[in-house]
LUMFI-925855 format. One record per residue: x, y, z of N, C-alpha, C, O in turn. Coordinates in Angstrom, 2 decimals. Each point is the difference from the previous one (the first is absolute). Last residue first. Example, Ala and Ser with C-alpha at 12.3 -4.5 7.8 and 13.67 -1.06 7.14 Angstrom:
{fivo {12.85 -2.25 7.08} {0.82 1.19 0.06} {-0.77 1.09 0.73} {0.51 1.11 0.17}} {fivo {-0.22 -6.83 -0.24} {-0.89 1.19 0.00} {0.90 1.20 0.00} {1.04 -0.02 0.66}} 
REM end
This chain:
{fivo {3.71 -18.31 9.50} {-0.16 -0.55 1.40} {-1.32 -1.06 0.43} {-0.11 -0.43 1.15}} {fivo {1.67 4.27 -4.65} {0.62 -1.23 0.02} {-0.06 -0.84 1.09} {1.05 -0.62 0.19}} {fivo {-3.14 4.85 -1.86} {0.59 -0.04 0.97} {1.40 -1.49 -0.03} {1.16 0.01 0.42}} {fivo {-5.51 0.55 -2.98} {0.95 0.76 -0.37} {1.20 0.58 1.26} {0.55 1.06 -0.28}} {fivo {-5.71 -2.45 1.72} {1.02 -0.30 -1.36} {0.72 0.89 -0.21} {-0.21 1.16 0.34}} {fivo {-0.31 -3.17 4.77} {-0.34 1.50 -1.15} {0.19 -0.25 -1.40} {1.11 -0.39 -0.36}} {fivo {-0.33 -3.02 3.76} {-1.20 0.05 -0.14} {0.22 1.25 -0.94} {-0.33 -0.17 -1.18}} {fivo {2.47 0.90 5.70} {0.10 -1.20 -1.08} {-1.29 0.05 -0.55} {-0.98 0.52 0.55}} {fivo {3.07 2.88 1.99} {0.12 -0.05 -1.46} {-0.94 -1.49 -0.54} {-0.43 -0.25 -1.13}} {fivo {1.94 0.79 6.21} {-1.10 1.01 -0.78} {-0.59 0.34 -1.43} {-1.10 0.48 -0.26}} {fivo {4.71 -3.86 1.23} {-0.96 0.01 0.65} {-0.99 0.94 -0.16} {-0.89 -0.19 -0.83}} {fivo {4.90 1.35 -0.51} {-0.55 -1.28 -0.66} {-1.38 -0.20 0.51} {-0.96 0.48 -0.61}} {fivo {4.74 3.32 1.67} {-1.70 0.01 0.17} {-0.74 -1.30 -0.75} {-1.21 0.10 -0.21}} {fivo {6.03 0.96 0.33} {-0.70 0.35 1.11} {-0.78 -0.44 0.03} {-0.10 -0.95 0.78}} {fivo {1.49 0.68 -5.03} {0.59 -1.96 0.79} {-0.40 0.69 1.48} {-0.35 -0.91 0.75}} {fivo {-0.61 4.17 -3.91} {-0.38 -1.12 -0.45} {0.05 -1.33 1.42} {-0.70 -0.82 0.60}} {fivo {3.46 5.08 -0.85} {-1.22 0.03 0.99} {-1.08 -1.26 -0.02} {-0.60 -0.44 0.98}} {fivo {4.97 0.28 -3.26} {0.16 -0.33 1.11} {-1.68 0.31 0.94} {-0.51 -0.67 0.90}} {fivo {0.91 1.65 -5.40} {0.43 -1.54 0.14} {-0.13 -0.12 1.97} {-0.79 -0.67 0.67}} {fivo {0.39 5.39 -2.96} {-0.92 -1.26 0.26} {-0.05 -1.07 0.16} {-1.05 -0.50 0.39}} {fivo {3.53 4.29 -0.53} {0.27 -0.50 1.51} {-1.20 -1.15 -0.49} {-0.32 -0.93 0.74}} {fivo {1.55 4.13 -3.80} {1.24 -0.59 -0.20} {-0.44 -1.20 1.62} {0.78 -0.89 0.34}} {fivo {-2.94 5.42 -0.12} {-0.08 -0.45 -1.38} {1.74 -0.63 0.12} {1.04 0.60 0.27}} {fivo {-4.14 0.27 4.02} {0.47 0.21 -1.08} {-0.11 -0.94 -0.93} {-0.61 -1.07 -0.09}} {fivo {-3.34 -0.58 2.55} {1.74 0.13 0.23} {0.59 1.09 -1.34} {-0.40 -0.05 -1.17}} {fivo {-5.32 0.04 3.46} {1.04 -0.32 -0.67} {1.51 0.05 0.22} {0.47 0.82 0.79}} {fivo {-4.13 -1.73 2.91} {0.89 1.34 -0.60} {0.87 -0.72 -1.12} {0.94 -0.77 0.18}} {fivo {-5.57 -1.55 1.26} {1.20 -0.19 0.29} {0.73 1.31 -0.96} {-0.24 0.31 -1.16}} {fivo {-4.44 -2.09 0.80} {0.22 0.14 1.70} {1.24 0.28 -0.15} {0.15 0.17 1.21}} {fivo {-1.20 -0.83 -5.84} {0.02 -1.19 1.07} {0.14 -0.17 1.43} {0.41 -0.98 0.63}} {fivo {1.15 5.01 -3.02} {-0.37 -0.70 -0.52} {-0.45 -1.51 0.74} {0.71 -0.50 0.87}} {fivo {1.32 6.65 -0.42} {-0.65 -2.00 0.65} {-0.85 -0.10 -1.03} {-0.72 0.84 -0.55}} {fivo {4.03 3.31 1.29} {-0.60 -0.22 -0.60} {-0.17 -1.85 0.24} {0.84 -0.89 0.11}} {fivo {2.23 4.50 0.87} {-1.23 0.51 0.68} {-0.96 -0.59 -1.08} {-0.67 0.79 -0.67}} {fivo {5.08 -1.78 0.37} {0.06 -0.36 1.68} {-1.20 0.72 0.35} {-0.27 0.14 1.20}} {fivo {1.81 -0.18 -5.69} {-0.81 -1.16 0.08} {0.02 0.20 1.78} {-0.63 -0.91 0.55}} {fivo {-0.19 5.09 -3.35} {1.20 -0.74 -0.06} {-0.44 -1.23 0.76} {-1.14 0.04 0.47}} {fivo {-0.68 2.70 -4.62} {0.11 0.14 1.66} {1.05 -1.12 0.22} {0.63 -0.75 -0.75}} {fivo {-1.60 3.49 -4.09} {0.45 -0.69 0.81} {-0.30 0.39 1.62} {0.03 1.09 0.58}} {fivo {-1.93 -0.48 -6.15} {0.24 0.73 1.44} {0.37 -1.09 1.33} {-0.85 -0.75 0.49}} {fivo {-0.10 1.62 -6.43} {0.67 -0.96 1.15} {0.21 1.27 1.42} {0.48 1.12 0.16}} {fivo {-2.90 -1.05 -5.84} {0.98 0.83 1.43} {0.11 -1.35 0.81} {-0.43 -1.07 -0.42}} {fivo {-1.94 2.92 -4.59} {0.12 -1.37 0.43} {1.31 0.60 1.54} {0.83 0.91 -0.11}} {fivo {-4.34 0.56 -4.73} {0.51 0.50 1.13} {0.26 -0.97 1.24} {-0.97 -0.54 0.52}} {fivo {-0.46 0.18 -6.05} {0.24 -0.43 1.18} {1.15 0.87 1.21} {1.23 0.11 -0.05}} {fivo {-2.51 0.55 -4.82} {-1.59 1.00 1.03} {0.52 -1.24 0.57} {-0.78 -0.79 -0.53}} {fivo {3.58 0.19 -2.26} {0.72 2.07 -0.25} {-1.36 -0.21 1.06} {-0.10 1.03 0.67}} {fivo {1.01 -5.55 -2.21} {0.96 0.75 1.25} {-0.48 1.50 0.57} {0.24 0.55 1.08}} {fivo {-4.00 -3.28 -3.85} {1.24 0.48 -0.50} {0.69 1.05 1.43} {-0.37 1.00 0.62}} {fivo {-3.83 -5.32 -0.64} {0.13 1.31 -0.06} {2.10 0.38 -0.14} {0.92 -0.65 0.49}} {fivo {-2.42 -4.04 -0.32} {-0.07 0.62 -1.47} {-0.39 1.49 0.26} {-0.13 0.59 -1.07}} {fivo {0.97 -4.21 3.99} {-1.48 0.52 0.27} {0.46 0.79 -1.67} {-0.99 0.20 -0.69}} {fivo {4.50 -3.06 1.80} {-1.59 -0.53 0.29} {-0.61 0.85 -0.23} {-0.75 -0.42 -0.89}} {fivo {4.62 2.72 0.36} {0.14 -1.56 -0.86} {-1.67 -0.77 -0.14} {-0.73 -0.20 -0.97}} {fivo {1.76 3.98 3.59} {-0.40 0.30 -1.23} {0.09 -1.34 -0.52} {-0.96 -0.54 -0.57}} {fivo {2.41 0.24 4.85} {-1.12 0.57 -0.18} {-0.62 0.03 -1.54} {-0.99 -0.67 -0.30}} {fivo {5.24 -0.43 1.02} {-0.53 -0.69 0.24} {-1.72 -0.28 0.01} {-0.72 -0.93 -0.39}} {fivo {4.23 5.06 0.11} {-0.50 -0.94 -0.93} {-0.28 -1.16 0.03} {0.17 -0.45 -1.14}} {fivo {-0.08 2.98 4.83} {-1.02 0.63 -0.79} {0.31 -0.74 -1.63} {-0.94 -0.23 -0.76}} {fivo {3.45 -0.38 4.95} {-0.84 -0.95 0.29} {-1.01 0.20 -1.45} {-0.66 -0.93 -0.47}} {fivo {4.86 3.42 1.89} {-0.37 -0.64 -1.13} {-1.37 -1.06 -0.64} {-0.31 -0.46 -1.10}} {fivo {0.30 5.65 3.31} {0.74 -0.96 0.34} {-0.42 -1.29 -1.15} {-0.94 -0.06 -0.79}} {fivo {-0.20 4.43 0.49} {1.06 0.37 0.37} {0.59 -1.05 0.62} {1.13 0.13 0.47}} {fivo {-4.58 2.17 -4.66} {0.17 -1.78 0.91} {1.45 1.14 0.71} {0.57 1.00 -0.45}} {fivo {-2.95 3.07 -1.26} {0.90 -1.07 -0.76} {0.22 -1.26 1.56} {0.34 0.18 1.16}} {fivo {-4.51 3.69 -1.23} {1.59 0.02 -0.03} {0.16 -1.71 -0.48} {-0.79 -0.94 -0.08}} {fivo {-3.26 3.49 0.25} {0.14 -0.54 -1.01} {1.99 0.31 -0.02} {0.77 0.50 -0.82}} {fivo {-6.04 -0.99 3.98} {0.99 0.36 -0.26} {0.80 -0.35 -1.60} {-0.53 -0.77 -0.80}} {fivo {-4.12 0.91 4.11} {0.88 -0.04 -0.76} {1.38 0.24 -0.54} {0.08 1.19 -0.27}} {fivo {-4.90 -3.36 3.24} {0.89 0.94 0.26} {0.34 0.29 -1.91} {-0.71 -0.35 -0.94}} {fivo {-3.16 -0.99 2.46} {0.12 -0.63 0.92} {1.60 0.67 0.12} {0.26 0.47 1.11}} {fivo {-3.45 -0.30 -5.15} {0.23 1.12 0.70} {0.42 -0.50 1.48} {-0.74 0.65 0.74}} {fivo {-1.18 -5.03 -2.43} {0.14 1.07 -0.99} {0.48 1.32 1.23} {-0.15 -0.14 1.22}} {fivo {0.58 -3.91 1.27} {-1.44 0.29 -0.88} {0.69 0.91 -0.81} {1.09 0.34 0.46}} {fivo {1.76 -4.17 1.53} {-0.01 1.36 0.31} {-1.19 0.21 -0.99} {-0.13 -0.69 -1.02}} {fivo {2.38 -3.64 3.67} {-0.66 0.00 -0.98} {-0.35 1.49 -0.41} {-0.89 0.06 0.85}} {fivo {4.77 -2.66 2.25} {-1.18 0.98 -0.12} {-0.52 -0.01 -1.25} {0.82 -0.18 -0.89}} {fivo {2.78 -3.84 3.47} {-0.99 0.76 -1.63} {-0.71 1.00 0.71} {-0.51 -0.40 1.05}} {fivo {4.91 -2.60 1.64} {-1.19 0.76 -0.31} {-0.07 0.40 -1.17} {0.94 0.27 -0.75}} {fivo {2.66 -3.81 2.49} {-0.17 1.18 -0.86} {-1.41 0.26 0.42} {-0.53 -1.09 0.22}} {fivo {4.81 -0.99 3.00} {-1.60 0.17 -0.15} {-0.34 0.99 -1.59} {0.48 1.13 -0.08}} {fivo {3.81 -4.57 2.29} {-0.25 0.78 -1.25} {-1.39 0.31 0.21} {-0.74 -0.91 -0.38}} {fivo {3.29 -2.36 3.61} {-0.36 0.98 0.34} {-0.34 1.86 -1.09} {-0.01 1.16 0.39}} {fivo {0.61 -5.99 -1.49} {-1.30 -0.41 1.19} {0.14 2.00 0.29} {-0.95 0.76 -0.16}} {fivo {4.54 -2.32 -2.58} {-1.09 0.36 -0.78} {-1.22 0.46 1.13} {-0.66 1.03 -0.09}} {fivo {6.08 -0.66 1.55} {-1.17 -0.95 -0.25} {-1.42 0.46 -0.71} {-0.50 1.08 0.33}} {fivo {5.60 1.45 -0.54} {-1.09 -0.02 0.92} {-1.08 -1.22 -0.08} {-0.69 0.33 -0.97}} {fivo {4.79 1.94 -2.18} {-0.25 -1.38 0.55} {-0.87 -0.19 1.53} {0.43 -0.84 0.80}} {fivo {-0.26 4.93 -3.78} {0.55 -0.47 1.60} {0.37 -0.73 0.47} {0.38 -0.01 1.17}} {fivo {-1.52 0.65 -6.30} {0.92 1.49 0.34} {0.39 -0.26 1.75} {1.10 0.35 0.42}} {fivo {-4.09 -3.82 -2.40} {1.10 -0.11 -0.54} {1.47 1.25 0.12} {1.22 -0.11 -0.14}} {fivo {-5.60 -0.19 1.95} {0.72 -1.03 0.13} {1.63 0.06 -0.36} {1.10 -0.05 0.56}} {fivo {-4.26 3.15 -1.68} {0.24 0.17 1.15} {0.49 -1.41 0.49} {0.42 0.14 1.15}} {fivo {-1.83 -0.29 -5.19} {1.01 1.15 -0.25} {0.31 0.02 1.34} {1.20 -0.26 0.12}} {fivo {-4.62 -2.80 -0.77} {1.03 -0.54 -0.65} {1.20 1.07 -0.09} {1.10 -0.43 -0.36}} {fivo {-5.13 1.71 2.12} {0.15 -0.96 0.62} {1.79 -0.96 -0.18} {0.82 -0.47 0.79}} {fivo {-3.44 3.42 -4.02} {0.37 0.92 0.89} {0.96 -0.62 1.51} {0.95 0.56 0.53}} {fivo {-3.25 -3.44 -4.04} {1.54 0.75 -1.00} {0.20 1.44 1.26} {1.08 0.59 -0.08}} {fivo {-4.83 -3.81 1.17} {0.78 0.32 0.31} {1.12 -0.08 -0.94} {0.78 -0.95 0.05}} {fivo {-4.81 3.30 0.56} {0.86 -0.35 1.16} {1.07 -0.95 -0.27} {1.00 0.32 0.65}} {fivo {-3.03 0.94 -4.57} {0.87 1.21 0.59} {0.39 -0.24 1.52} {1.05 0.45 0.47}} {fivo {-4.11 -4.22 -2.59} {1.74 0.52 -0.60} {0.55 1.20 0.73} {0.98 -0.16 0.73}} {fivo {-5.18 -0.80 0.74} {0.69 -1.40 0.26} {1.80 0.43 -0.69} {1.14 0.04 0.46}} {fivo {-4.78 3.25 -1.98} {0.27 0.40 1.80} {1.18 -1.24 0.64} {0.93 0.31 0.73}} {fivo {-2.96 -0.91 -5.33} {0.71 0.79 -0.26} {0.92 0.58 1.60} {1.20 0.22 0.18}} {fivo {-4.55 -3.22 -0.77} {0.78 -0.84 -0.01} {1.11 1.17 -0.11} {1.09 -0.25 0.52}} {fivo {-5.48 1.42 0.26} {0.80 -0.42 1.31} {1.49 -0.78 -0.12} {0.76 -0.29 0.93}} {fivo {-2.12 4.82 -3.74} {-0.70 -1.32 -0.12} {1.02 -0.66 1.35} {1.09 0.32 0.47}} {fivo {-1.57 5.01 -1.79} {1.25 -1.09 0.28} {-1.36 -1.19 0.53} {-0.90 0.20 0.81}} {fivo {-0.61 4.12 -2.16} {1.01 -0.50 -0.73} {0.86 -0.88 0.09} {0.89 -0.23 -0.82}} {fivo {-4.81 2.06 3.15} {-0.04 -0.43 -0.69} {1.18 -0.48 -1.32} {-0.22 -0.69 -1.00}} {fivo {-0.05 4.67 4.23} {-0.85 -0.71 0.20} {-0.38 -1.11 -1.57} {-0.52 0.46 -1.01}} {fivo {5.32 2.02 1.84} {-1.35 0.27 -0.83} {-0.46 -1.01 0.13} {0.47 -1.02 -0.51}} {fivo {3.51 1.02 3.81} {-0.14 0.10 -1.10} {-1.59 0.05 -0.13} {-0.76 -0.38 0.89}} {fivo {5.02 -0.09 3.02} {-1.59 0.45 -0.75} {0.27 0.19 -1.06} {1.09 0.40 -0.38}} {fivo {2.10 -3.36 4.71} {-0.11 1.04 -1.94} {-1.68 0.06 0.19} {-0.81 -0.72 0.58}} {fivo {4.29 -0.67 3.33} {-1.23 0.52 -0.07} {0.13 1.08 -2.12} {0.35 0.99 -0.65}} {fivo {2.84 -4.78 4.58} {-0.04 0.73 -0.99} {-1.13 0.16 -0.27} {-0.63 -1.05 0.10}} {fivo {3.74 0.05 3.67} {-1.42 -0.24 0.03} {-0.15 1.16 -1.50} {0.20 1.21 -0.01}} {fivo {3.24 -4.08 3.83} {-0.16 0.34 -1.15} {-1.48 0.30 -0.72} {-0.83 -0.90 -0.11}} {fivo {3.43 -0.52 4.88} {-1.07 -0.43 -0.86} {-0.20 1.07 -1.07} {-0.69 0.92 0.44}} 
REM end
């Protein structure tokens, strides 16, 4: 399960703006795992003024996407990925499947699944 967490300046990202970046972020991790969407989580923090700072250079690509919508400039997005791995990680009561195993965990667990949107089932 995939779990992407951006912050940004309390107030700068509108709800429709939060709807796009999940998913053009949604749409990259798809498209870079072929992994199912159902299991794409993005998170928002909202950050108060003096909350941190920094001023290193975007380091992943998700960040022009970012800029695109929210119109802050690549050079003040700070953007990371931190991986776990899926045999310590549940979704739906159930140990996610590697990566490449979802079809088959899919057609396992139907039953338990059924009903989920975005699942296909």
């Amino acid at each position: 399960m995939p779990i992407y967490q951006r912050a940004a300046p309390h107030g700068l990202l509108t709800g429709d703006m939060k709807a796009l970046i999940a998913t053009a972020i949604t749409d990259a991790h798809v498209d870079a795992t072929g992994a199912p969407r159902v299991f794409v989580h993005v998170f928002f923090n909202e950050l108060t003024v003096h909350v941190f700072f920094n001023e290193l250079p975007p380091g992943v690509a998700y960040s022009a996407s970012w800029s695109e919508i929210t119109g802050q400039p690549q050079k003040r997005v700070v953007a990371g990925l931190t991986e776990i791995d899926s045999d310590v990680t549940m979704e739906y009561g159930l140990v996610l499947p590697h990566p490449g195993d979802e079809t088959a965990w899919f057609a396992e667990n139907a039953d338990a699944l059924d009903g989920i949107q975005g699942t296909g089932l």
